[in-house]
Each structure stands twice: as structure tokens, then as C-alpha cells.
N, C-alpha and C positions, 0 to 999 in steps of 0.2 A: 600415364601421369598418375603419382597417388591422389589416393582419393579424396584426404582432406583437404590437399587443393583444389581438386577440382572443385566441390563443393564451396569451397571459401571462394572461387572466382562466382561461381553462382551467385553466391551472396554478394560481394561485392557488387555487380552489373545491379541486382532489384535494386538495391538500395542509394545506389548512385544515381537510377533513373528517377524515384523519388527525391531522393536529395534537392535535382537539381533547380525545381521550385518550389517544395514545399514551403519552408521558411521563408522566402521571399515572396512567394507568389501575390501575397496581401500587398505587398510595396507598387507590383505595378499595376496591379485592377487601380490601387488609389490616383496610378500615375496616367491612367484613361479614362479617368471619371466615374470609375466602381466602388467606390472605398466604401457606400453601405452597402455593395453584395459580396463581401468576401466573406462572410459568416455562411452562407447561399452555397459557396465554391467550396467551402470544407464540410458544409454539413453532406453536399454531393459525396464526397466519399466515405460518407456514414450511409446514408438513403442506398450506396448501391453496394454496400454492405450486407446490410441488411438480409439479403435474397442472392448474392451473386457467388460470392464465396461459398457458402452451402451448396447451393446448383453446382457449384464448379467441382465442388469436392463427390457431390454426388456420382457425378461423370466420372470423375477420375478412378474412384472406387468402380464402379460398374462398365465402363465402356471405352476409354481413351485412356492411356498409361501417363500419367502425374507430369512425368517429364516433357511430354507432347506437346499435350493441354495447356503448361507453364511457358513452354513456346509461343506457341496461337495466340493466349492471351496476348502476350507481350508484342508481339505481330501488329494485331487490333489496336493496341494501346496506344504503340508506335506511330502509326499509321494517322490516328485522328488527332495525338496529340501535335504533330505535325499542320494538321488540317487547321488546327487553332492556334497554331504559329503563325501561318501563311492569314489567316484572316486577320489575327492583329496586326501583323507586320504592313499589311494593304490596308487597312482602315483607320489604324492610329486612335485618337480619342474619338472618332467617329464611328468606333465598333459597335452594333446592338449587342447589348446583354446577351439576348435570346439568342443568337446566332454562336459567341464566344462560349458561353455558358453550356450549348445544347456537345460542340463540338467534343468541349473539356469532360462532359459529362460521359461520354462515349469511352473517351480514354480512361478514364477511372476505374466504369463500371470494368472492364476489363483489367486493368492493371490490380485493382484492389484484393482480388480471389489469387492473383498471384505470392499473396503474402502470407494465404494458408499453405499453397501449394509447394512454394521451396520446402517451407518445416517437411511436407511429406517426403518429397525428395529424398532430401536429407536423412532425416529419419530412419526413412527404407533403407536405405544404401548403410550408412551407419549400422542398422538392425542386422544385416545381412550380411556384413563384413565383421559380424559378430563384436559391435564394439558397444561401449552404456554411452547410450544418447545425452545423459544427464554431465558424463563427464568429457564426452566427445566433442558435442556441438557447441557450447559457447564460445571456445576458441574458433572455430570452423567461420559461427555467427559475426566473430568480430569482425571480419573484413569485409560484411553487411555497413558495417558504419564507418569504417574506414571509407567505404567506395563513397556514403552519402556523405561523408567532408569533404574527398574530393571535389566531388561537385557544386558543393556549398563553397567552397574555395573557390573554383573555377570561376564559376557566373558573378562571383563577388569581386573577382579581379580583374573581367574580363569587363563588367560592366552590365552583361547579360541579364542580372540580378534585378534591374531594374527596366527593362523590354520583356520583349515574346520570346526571345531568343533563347531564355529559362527554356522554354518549350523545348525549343529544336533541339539542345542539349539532349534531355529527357528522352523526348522520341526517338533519336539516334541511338540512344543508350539500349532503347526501349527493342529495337530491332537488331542490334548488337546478340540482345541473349536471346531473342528468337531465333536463333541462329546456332545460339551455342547449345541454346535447351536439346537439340537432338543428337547432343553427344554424350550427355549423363547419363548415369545407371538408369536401363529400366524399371519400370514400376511397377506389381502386379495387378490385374482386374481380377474381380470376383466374377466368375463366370458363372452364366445363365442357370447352369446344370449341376450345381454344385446345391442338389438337395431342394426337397420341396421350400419354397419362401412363401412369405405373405406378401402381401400387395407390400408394404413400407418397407419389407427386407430388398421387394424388385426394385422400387424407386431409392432405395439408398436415404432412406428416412428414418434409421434405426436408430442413427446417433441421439433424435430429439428425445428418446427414451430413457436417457441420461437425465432427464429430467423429471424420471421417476425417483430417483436416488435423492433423497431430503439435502444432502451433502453436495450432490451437485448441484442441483438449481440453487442452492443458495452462493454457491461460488459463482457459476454461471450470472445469477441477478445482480452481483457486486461488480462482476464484472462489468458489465454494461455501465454500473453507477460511476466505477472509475473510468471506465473508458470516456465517458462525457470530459475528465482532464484533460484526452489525449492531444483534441489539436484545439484548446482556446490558448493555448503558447502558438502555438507552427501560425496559426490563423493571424493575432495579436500582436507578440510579443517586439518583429522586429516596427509595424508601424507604432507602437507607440514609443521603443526607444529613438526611429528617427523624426519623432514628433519634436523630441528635443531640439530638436535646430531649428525649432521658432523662438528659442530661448538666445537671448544673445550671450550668456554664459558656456552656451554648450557647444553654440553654432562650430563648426569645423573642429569638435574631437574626434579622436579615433571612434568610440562606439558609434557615434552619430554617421559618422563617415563610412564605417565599416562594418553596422549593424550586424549583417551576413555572418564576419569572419568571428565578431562578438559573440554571438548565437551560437556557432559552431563549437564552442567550448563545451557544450553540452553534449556533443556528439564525441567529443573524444573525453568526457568522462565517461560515456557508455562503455568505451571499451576497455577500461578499467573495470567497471562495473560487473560485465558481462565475465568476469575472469573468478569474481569472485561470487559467483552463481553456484557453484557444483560446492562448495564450503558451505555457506546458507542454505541453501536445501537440504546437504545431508544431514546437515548439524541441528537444525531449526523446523523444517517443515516447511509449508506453503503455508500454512497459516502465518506464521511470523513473518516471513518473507511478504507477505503479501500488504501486513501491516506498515510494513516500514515503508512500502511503496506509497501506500497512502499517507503517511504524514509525510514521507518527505514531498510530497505535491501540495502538503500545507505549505511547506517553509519557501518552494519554490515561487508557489503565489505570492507569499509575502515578502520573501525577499526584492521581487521585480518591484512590487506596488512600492518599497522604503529606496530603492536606491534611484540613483544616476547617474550619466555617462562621465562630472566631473569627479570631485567628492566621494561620493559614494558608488562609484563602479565597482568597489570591491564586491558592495551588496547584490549587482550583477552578477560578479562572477561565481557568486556562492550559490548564486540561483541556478546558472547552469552547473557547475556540478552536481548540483545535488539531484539535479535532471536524470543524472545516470541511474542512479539509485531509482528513484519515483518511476521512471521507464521499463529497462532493465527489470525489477525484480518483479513487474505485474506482467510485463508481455512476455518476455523469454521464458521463466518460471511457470507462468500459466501456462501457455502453449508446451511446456514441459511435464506438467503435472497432468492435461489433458491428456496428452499423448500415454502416459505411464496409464490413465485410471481407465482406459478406451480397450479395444480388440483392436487386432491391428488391420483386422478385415473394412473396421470404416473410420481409422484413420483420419485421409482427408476431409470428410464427412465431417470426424470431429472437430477439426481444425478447422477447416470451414466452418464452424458450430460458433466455436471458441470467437471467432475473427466476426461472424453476423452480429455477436453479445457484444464483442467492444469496440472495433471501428462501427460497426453497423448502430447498431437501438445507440448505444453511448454515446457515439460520437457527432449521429447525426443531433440527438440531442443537445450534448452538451454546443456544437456549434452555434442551434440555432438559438439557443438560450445566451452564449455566452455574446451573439450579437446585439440581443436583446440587449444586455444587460453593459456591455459597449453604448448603446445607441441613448441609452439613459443620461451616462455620467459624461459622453462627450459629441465634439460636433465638428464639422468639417469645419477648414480653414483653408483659404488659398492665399499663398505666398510665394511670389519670386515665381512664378509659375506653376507650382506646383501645390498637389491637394495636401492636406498633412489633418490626421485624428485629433485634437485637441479638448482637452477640459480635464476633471476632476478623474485620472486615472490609479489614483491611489483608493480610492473606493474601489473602481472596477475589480482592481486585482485583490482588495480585502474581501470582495465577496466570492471569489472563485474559492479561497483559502478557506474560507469558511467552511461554505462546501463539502471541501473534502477532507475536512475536520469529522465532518460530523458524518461523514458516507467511514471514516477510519475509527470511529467510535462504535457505531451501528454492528460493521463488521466485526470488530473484537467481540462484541457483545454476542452476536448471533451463531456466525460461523465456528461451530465445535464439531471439526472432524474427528469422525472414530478413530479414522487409522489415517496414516499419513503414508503412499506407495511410495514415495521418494526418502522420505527422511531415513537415515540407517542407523 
């Protein structure tokens, strides 16, 4: 099979096994009586961020080949995300926290380090089929977001969208590519004997010396700040647009009804997005690129906080477009520009570096801040049976915009790279 299929079926399965709750996932914790611990369920796959991806990429660099390892995880992920299907599915709004929570949280810490490990994958295989990663991979990448619409479709039509059953999708998906992972290109290991090391060279802790380079940790540190954007949308966005249907204007429109299939617009501006990546980078640099990512997560906060699913849906849907761009040009670009500014000896390592700084420190951050900051401006409500977010949500989302206003400002100001390895 060529290669960049193969590799784009890769992408596809990660991303479809995430797809298939993340957006939703907030809809049904509200629909079992969680709707204040969903800030809790996203900031978890920041916290196993943090330390899992690095560990993982460690190994991968040193002992287990990339492709293996990308397996196993998804095995593990599989398996428990499962485990917290079956326990929703048997206890209904009678589920402990601690029990759902503990299961989901298993699945994560495992699936999350898989989202450094395709980039290496890929990458290698790429690298060694002699092709430029920069112009190779974001097409390869799109079928990454093609597979999480999928699924985002799926559960949204199937009704899944709103049970555990999100789960079982995921899990299936999740042991699906464990499966396929031991058919990709192998990956290489640094082996033991290759030259005296130091203690950090033997544990694969050389990458954090990247943080000796003034240029990097300052990208690095921005990183994290943006990363805190990444899931107060995935976490938020679809329960407060079906908060609208406590509104008797909105009650039974399509976004309110199809929240899901609404959201998913932003997944299929990504792969527009993602096409015109290798143009921006050459043309511009990662500095530029990176800015754009940040203001457009202004416009995208503030377009949710001005619209609605009547009237103003348009203001919706400009918010998810613009999604693609805000996305897209901080994760793909980063993890590209890493990759370019790295040795390719630790790699994973870096990737896994890259992925600690913004799903990890960023996102558990911004999750547990943006609960916070949720929990301020509104307050549960039960109607018709069901829990629903309610109150002053156009602050909420003015203050996220804010934010990353001023994290897009900071950046222009500080980040002055000497050289830019991408740009030509």
C-alpha cells in the first residue's frame, strides 16, 4: 500500500477515536448529573499531559519502536475507555464521579502520548522515504480530521452524542488502530551502545535542553499559554449552545438540536486549513503563523459569546471556521517547526515535549480556569428533565477572548526568532 495512505489511515483512526466524545462529552456528564465536573474531564487530559507523552516519547526514542508503543497505548485506551462505558451504561445518573472519572482518566493518560507519537511515525517514515515533512504531511494529516467528523457525525446521528455510548465508539476505534499500529513503517531506537551518554542522554531527557535556547523556551512557554484555548471550546461550546433550548425562541432549531453536527464545521474548516500550512510557513515563518493562530482564538471566543442558533447563527458559524485557522496553525505548525528545530535522535521526546507544553501545563490549566470562570457567570438549570448551563454566557466567552488577546500581543512583542528553519 503507498505510504501516504497508509499513514493518512493512521491519522484517520487517532482522530476519529477522539472525535467521537470529545465535543460532546460535556453534553452527557450534564445528562448524569456532572455538568460542574466537566472542566475536571478536560483538565484530565491536560494533567496526563503533562508527564505521559514525554515518558512515552522517551521510550519510544530508547527502547520500544514508535509504531509499537502507538499500538499498546491505544490497546490500554481502548480497553478502559470501554470500562467507562460499561459503568455508565449500568448506573445511569446513579454513577459516582470517582468511579467514571477514575476509569476515563486511565483512557486518556494512555490515548494522549498517542498524539505525539503518530507526528513521529509519520515523520520517520516521511523522513526516510526521502520526502519534506513540511510539504508532505498536512495533506497525509487531513484525514486526521476527516476521521474526527466522522465520528462527530456518527454519535450525533446515532444519538450516542448524548449517552456512554460516545465511549464505546472511541474504545472500538481505540483497538481498531492497536491493531493496525503493527503494520506501519518501523521506527528506529537509540541504542544503548551508541557512544558514551550521560545520565539525561540514557533516560531520553535531552530534549528538555531545548530549553536552553532563549528561542525555544520562549516558544515553548507560549505554547502552554495558547494551549490553555485548546479545549475551553471542546469542554463548553456544544453545552452552552444547547443551553439555548431553555429559550422558547430557539427551542427545536437545528444548532440547538444538532449542536454536534454545528461544532463539526470547525473540523472540516481544519482541512482546509491544514492545506494551506506548507504556503504560510514557507512564505511567513512560525512566528507569523503562530500569531494568526492566536488572534484568530480571539475572534473565535467572541464570535460564540455575540451569536445564536436563530439570528445570529451566522456568528456561529464564523466562529467555527475560523477554528481551523486558530487550531491548525499553533498545533500542526508547532509540532512542525519542532520537529525541523530537534535532532531526529529524540524526536519523539520532542514531540512529546511540544504535546506536555500545550495539551499538558496549557490545557490542564486553561480547563481548570475556564471552569472557574463558567462557574462564575452561570448555574445549572433543570428542565423537561434534563440539566442545562444557564446565565450570563456572553461574559464567559468575552473573557476567554480577552485572554488570548493579550497572550497574542505578549507574543508579537517578545518572540524574536534569529532564524526561522522552516521559512524559505
Amino acid at each position: 500500500m503507498n505510504l501516504k495512505i497508509r499513514l493518512a489511515l493512521m491519522n484517520f483512526l487517532e482522530f476519529a477515536a477522539w472525535g467521537a466524545y470529545l465535543t460532546c462529552m460535556g453534553v452527557y456528564l450534564g445528562n448524569i448529573g456532572m455538568g460542574a465536573h466537566i472542566g475536571s474531564f478536560f483538565a484530565m487530559q491536560g494533567i496526563v499531559s503533562i508527564f505521559m507523552p514525554a515518558l512515552m516519547g522517551i521510550v519510544a526514542d530508547r527502547w520500544v519502536p514508535a509504531q509499537k508503543l502507538l499500538g499498546l497505548c491505544h490497546l490500554m485506551a481502548g480497553i478502559f475507555m470501554m470500562a467507562a462505558a460499561w459503568y455508565g451504561h449500568t448506573n445511569g445518573s446513579q454513577s459516582s464521579y470517582a468511579v467514571l472519572f477514575g476509569l476515563y482518566s486511565v483512557s486518556v493518560a494512555f490515548y494522549m502520548p498517542t498524539l505525539a507519537l503518530t507526528n513521529s511515525v509519520a515523520y520517520n517514515a516521511l523522513t526516510k522515504a526521502g520526502m519534506d515533512t513540511v510539504k508532505d504531511y498536512p495533506p497525509i494529516r487531513i484525514f486526521g480530521t476527516v476521521g474526527f467528523i466522522c465520528t462527530m457525525w456518527f454519535v450525533d446521528l446515532t444519538g450516542f452524542n448524548l449517552s456512554e455510548y460516545q465511549f464505546v465508539t472511541s474504545g472500538a476505534i481505540s483497538i481498531l488502530l492497536f491493531l493496525y499500529a503493527f503494520t506501519l513503517p518501523a521506527c528506529p531506537v537509540r541504542s544503548a551502545s551508541e557512544g558514551k551518554q550521560s545520565v539525561s542522554e540514557a533516560l531520553g531527557l535531552q530534549a528538555f535542553s531545548l530549553f536552553k535556547k532563549r528561542e525555544m523556551a520562549i516558544f515553548f512557554i507560549f505554547s502552554a499559554l495558547l494551549g490553555a484555548s485548546l479545549q475551553i471550546t471542546n469542554g463548553f461550546a456544544t453545552p452552552y449552545i444547547q443551553h439555548f433550548e431553555t429559550m422558547a425562541e430557539y427551542a427545536g432549531s437545528f444548532g440547538v438540536e444538532h449542536a454536534t453536527i454545528l461544532y463539526s464545521i470547525s473540523q472540516i474548516s481544519e482541512t482546509f486549513c491544514i492545506l494551506l500550512i506548507p504556503f504560510f510557513m514557507k512564505r511567513y515563518g512560525i512566528k507569523q503563523v503562530m500569531l494568526i493562530a492566536m488572534f484568530a482564538w480571539v475572534l473565535r471566543f467572541g464570535f460564540l459569546g455575540l451569536g445564536n442558533p436563530g439570528s445570529g447563527i451566522w456568528l456561529f458559524v464564523l466562529s467555527m471556521i475560523i477554528y481551523g485557522m486558530a487550531f491548525d496553525f499553533f498545533n500542526i505548525s508547532g509540532s512542525l517547526y519542532v520537529d525541523k528545530a530537534t535532532d531526529p535522535s529524540m524526536r519523539s521526546s520532542a514531540q512529546g515535549l511540544f504535546v506536555l507544553m500545550t495539551n499538558g501545563i496549557g490545557a490542564t490549566v486553561g480547563s481548570i480556569a475556564a471552569q472557574q470562570v463558567v462557574d462564575i457567570f452561570t448555574t445549572q438549570q433543570v428542565m423537561n428533565g434534563n440539566i442545562y448551563t444557564v446565565g450570563n454566557w456572553g461574559a464567559t466567552w468575552a473573557t476567554f477572548s480577552v485572554y488570548a488577546l493579550i497572550v497574542g500581543v505578549a507574543f508579537a512583542l517578545i518572540f524574536r526568532p534569529k532564524s526561522d528553519n522552516i521559512k524559505a
